[in-house]
Backbone as XML, in Angstrom:
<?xml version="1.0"?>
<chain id="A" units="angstrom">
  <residue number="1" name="UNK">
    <atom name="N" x="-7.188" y="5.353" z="-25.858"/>
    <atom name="CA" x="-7.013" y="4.340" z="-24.835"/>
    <atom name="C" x="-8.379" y="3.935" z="-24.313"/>
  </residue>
  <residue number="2" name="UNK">
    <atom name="N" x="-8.972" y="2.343" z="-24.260"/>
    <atom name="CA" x="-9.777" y="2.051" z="-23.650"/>
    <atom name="C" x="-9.723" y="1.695" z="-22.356"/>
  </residue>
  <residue number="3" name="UNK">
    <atom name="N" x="-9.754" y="2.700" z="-21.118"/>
    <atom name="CA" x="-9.412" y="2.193" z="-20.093"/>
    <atom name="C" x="-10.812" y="1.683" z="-19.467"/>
  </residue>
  <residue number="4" name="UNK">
    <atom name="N" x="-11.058" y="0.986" z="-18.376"/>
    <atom name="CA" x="-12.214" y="0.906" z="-17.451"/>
    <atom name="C" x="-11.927" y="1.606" z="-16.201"/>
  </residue>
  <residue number="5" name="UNK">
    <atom name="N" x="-12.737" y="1.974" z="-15.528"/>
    <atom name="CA" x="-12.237" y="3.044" z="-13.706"/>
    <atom name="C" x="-11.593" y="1.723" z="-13.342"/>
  </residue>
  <residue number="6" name="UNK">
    <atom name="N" x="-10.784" y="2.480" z="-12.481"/>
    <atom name="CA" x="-9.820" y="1.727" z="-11.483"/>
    <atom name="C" x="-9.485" y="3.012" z="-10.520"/>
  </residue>
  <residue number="7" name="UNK">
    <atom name="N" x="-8.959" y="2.258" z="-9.237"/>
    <atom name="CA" x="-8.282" y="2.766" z="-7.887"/>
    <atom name="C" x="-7.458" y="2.963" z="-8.081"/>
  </residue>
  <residue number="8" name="UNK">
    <atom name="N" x="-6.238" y="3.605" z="-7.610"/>
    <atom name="CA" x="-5.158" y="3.861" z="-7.465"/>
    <atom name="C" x="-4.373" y="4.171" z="-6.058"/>
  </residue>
  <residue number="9" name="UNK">
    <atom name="N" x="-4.155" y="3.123" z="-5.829"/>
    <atom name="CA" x="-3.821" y="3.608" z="-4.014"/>
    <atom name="C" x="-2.172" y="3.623" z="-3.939"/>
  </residue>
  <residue number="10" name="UNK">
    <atom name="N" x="-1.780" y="4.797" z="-3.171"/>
    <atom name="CA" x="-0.414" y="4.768" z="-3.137"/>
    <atom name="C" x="0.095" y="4.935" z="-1.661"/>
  </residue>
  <residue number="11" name="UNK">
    <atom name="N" x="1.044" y="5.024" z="-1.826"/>
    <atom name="CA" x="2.028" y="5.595" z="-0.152"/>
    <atom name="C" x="3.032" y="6.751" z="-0.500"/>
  </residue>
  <residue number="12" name="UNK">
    <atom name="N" x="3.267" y="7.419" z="0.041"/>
    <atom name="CA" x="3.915" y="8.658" z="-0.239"/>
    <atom name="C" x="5.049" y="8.732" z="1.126"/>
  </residue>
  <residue number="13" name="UNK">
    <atom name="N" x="6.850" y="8.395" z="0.210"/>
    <atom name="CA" x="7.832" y="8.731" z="1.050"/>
    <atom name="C" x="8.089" y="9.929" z="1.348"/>
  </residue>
  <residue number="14" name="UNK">
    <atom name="N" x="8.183" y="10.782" z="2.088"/>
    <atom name="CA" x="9.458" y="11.811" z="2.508"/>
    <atom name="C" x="10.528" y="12.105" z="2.508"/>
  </residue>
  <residue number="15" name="UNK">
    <atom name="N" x="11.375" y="12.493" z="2.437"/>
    <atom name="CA" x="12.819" y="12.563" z="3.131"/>
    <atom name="C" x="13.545" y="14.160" z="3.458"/>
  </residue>
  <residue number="16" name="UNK">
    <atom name="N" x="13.630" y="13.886" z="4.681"/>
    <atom name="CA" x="13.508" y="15.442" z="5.370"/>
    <atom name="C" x="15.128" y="15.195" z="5.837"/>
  </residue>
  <residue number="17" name="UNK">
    <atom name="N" x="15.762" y="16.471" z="5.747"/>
    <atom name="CA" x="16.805" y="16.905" z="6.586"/>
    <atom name="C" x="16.769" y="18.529" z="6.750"/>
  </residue>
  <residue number="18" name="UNK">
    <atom name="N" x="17.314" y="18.963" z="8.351"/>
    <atom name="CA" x="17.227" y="20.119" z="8.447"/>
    <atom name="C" x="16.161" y="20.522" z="8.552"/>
  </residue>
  <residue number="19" name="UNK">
    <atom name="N" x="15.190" y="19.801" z="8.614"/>
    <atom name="CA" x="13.767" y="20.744" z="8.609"/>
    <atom name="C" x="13.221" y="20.825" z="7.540"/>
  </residue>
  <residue number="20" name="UNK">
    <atom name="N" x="13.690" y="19.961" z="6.289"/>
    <atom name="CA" x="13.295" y="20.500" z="4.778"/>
    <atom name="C" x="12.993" y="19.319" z="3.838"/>
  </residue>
  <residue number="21" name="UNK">
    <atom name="N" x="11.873" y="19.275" z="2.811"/>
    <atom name="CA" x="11.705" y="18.095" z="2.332"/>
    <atom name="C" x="12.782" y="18.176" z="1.412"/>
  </residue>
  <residue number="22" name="UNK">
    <atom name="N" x="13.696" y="17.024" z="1.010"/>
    <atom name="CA" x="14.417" y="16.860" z="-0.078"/>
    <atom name="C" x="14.388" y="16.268" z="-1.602"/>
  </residue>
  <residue number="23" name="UNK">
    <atom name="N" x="13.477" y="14.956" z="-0.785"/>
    <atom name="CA" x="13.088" y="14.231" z="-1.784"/>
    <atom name="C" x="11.520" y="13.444" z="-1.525"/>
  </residue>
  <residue number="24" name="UNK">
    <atom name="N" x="10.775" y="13.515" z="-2.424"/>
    <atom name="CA" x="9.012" y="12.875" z="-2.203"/>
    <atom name="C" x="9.619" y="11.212" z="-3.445"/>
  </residue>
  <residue number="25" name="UNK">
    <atom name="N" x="8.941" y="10.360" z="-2.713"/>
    <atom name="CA" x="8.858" y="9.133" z="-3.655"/>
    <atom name="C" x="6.987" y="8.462" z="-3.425"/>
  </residue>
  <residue number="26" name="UNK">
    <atom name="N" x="6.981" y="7.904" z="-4.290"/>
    <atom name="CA" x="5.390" y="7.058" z="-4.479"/>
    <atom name="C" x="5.609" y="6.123" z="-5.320"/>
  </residue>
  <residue number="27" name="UNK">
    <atom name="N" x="4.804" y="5.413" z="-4.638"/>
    <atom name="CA" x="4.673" y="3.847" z="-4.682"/>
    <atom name="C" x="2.889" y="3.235" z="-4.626"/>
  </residue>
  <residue number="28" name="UNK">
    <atom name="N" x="2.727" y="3.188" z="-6.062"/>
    <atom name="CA" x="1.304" y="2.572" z="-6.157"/>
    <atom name="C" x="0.597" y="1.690" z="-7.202"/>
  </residue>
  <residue number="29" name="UNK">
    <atom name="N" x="-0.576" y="0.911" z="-7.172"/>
    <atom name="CA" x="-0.610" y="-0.243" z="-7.905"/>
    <atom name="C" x="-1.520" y="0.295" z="-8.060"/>
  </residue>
  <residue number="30" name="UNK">
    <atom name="N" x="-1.863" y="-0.499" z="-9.511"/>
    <atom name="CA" x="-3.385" y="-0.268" z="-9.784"/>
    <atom name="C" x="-4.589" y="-1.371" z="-9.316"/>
  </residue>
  <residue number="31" name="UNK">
    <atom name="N" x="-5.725" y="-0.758" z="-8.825"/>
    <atom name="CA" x="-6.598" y="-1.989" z="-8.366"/>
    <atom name="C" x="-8.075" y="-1.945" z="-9.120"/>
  </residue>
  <residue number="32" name="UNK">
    <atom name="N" x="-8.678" y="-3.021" z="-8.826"/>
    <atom name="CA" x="-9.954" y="-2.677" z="-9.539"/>
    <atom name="C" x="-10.760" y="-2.051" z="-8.974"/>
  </residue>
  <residue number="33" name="UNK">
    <atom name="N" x="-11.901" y="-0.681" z="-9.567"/>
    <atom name="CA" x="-12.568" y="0.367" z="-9.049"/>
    <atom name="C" x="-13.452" y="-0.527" z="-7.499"/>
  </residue>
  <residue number="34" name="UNK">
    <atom name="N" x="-13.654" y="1.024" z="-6.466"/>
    <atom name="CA" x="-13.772" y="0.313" z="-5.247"/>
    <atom name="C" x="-13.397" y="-0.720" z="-4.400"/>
  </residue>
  <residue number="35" name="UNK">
    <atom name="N" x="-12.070" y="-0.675" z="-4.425"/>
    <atom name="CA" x="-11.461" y="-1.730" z="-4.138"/>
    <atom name="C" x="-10.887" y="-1.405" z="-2.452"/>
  </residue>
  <residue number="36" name="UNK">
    <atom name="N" x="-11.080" y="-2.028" z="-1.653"/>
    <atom name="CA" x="-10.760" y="-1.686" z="-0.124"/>
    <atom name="C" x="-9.704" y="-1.521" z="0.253"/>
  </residue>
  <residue number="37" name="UNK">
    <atom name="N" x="-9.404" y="-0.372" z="0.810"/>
    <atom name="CA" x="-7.003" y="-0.153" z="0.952"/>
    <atom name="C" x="-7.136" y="-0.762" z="2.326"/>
  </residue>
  <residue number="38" name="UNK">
    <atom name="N" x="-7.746" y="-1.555" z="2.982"/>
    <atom name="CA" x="-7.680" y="-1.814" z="4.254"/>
    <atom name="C" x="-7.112" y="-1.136" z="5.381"/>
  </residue>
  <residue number="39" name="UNK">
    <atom name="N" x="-7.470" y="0.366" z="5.240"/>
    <atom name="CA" x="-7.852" y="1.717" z="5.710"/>
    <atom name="C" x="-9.323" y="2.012" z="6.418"/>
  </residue>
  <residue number="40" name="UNK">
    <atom name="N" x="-10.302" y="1.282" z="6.123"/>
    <atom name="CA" x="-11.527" y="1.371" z="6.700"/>
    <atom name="C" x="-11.995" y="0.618" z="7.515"/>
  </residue>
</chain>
């Protein structure tokens, strides 16, 4: 595979009952390397 660097920015679901994780989900795109998550 010829890849070039890239970012990878995601978000990370939860889902808690009882006090307990049940289920994790993620959700992320690929961007081009150094790319700003408009986080800074």
């Amino acid at each position: 595979m010829n890849l070039k660097a890239f970012d990878l920015p995601a978000a990370h679901i939860f889902k808690i009952r009882s006090g307990k994780i049940h289920e994790v989900e993620a959700i992320g795109t690929m961007m081009p390397y150094n790319s700003k998550t408009g986080w800074e």
